[in-house]
C-alpha positions in Angstrom: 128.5 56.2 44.3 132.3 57.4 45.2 133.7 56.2 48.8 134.3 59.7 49.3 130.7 61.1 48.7 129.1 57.8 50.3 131.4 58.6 53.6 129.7 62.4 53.6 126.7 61.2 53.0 126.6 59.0 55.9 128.2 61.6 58.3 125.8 64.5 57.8 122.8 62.0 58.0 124.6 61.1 62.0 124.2 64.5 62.7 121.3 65.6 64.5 120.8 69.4 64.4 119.0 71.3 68.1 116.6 73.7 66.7 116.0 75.8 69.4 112.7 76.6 70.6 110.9 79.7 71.3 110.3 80.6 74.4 106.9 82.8 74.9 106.7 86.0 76.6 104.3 85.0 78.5 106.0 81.9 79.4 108.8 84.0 80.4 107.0 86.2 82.6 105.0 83.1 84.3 108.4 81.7 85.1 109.4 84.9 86.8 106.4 85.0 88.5 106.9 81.4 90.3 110.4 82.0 90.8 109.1 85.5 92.7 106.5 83.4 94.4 108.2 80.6 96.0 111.4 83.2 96.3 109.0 85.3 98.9 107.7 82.6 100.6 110.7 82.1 102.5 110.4 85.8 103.8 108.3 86.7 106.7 108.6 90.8 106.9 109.8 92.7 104.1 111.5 96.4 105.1 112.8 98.9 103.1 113.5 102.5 102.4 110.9 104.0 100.1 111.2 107.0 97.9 107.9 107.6 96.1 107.2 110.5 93.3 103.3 111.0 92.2 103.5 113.0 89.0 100.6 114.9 87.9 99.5 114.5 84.0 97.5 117.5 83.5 99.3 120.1 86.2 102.8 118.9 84.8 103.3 119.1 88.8 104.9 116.1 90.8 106.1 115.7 94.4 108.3 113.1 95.9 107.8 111.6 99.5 110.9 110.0 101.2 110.0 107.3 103.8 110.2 103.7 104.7 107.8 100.7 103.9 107.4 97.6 106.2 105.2 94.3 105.3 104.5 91.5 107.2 102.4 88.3 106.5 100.3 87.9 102.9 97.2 87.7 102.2 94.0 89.2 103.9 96.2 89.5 107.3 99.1 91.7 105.8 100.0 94.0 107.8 101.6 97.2 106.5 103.1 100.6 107.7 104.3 103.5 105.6 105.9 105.9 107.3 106.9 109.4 105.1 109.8 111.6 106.7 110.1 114.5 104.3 108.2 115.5 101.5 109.5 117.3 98.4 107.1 119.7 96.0 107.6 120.4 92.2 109.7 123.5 93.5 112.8 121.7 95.3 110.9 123.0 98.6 111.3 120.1 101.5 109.5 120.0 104.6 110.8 117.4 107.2 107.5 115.9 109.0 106.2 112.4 110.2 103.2 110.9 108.4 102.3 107.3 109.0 99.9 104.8 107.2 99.0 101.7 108.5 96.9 98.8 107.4 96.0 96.2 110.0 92.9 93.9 110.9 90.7 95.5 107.8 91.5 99.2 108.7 93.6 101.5 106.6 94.4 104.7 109.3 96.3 107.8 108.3 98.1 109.9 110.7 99.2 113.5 109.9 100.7 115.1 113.2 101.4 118.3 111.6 97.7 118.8 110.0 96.3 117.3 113.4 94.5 114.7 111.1 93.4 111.3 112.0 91.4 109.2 109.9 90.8 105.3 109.9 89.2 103.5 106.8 87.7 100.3 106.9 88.3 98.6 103.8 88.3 94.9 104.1 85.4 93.2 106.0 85.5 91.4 108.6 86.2 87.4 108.0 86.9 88.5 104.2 89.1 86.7 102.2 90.3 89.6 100.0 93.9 90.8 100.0 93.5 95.0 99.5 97.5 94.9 98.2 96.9 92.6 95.0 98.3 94.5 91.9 96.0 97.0 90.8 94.0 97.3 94.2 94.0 99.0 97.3 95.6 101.7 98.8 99.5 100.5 97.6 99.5 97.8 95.6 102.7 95.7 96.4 105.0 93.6 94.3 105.4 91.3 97.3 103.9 87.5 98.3 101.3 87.9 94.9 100.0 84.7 93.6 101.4 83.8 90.0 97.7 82.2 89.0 96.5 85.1 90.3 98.5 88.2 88.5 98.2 85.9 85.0 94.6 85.9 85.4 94.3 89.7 85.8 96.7 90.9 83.6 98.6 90.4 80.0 102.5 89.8 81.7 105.8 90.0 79.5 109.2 90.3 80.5 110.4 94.3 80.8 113.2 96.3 80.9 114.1 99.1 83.7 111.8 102.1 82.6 113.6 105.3 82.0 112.6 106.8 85.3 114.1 109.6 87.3 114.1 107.2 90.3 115.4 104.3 88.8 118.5 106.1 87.4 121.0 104.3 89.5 119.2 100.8 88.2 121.4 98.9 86.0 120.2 95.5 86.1 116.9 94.2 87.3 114.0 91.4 86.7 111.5 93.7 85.4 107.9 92.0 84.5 105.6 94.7 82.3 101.8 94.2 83.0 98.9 95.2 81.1 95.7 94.9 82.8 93.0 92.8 81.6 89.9 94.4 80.3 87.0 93.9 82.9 89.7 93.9 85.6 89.1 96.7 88.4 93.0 97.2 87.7 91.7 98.2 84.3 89.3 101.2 85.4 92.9 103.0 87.0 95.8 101.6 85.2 97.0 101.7 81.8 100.0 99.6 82.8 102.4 98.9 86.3 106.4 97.7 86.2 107.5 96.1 88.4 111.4 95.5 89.1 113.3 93.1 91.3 117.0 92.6 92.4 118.3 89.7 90.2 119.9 88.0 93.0 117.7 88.2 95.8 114.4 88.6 94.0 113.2 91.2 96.4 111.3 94.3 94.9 113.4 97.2 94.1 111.1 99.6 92.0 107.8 99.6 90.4 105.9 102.0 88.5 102.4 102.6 87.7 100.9 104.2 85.1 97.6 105.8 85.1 94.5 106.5 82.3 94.2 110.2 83.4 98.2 110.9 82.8 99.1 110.8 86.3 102.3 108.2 86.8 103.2 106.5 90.2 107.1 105.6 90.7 108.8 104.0 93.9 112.5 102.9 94.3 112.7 100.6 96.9 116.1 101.8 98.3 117.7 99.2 100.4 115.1 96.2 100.7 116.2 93.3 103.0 113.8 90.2 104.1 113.3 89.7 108.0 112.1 86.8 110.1 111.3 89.5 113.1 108.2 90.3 114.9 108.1 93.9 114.7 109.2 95.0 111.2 108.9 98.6 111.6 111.8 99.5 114.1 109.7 101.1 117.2 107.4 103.1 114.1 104.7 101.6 115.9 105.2 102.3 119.7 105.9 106.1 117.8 102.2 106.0 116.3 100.4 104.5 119.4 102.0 107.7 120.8 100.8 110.2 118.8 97.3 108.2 118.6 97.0 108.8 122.4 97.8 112.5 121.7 95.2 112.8 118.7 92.8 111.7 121.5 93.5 114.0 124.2 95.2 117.0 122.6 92.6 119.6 121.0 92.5 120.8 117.7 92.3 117.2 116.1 90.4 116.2 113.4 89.6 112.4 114.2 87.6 110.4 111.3 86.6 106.7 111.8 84.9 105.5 108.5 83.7 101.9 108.8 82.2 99.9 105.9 78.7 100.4 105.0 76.5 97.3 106.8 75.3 95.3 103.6 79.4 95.0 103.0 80.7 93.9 105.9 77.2 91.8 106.6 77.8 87.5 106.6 76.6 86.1 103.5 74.0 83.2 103.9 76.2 80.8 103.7 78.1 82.0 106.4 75.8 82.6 108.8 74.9 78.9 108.3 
């Protein structure tokens, strides 16, 4: 064997080639998902200004609802208040009003001043362990303080890209995770599929979208959001709906609703009463 060929020989067999490996969607997305999880952690109330479009599959219809969302704590003992300023129909039409939704201890209570409606919903038992703001459940599901384990288990995840949106037109760059639910899943029975989209720095929701079996679509931009360590996240909203509680009360014309939870559901289980 030549010198020269031996000395080649011996320097391509030195050098060690890095085959890189694939990295899984669904790797991907679980990574996002602790990184979202331990990111939120660290944040006690989560406010931001909300603007949220329901379109309408079959009626072509859609109407958008500009407001403000506030969260604090996780869990069963969230507590949440969505507040909508104006509302917008199909036709450009806006009407500036106040309308308030709040979730606290178990009860979801809607407050419309200008229909004179007030109805409270009981939707999570008393001593119950189940969060009504997991993905795919509840009222509003939220893409806040949800446990990784916990969204892989109900749904196939994959990284996403920003969904072409009217809302999330001014959304360049974003962490977007694209979830299908599982089948079996009660996220199943409603949605076809939800995106969800978070500021790359921060990690804080900025958008998500839900889409539904009979057509419909759900969109929210989450306009400003910013991460609080404050005891009242929703800036006096809730002195503002104790006020117009007391009115519902005294003032006539009111339609007042309280709908608690049938007995056999919010009744201990054996166990517990042990």
């Amino acid at each position: 064997m030549s010198t020269l060929l031996h000395l080649c020989l011996a320097s391509m067999s030195s050098l060690v080639v890095a085959i890189p490996q694939e990295v899984s969607p669904e790797s991907g997305a679980r990574a996002l998902l602790e990184r979202l999880e331990a990111a939120h952690a660290e944040v006690d109330v989560f406010v931001s200004p909300l603007t949220y479009r329901k379109e309408y599959g079959l009626e072509g219809d859609f109407e958008t609802r500009i407001g403000e969302v506030s969260v604090k704590g996780e869990g069963p003992r969230r507590e949440m208040m969505l507040v909508f300023d104006r509302i917008i129909d199909v036709s450009g039409h806006g009407t500036d009003q106040a309308e308030f939704h709040l979730f606290q201890q178990g009860w979801w209570t809607e407050l419309d001043p200008r229909r004179k409606n007030f109805i409270r919903r009981q939707i999570v038992a008393p001593g119950s362990s189940d969060d009504p703001f997991e993905l795919g459940k509840g009222p509003l599901p939220l893409p806040f303080k949800q446990d990784a384990d916990e969204v892989m288990r109900r749904f196939k995840v994959s990284l996403g890209t920003v969904p072409d949106e009217p809302l999330f037109r001014s959304i360049k760059e974003a962490e977007v995770l694209h979830l299908v639910p599982r089948p079996g899943t009660p996220a199943s029975e409603d949605h076809e599929s939800i995106d969800l989209l978070y500021d790359r720095e921060t990690l804080l929701p900025i958008g998500m979208r839900f889409t539904h079996r009979n057509g419909d679509r759900t969109t929210a931009w989450l306009r400003k959001p910013s991460g609080r360590a404050e005891d009242d996240p929703s800036d006096g909203r809730i002195e503002q709906f104790n006020q117009l509680i007391a009115r519902a009360r005294t003032e006539p014309g009111w339609r007042i609703e309280s709908r608690p939870l049938p007995p056999a559901a919010v009744a201990p289980s054996r166990d517990d009463a042990d």
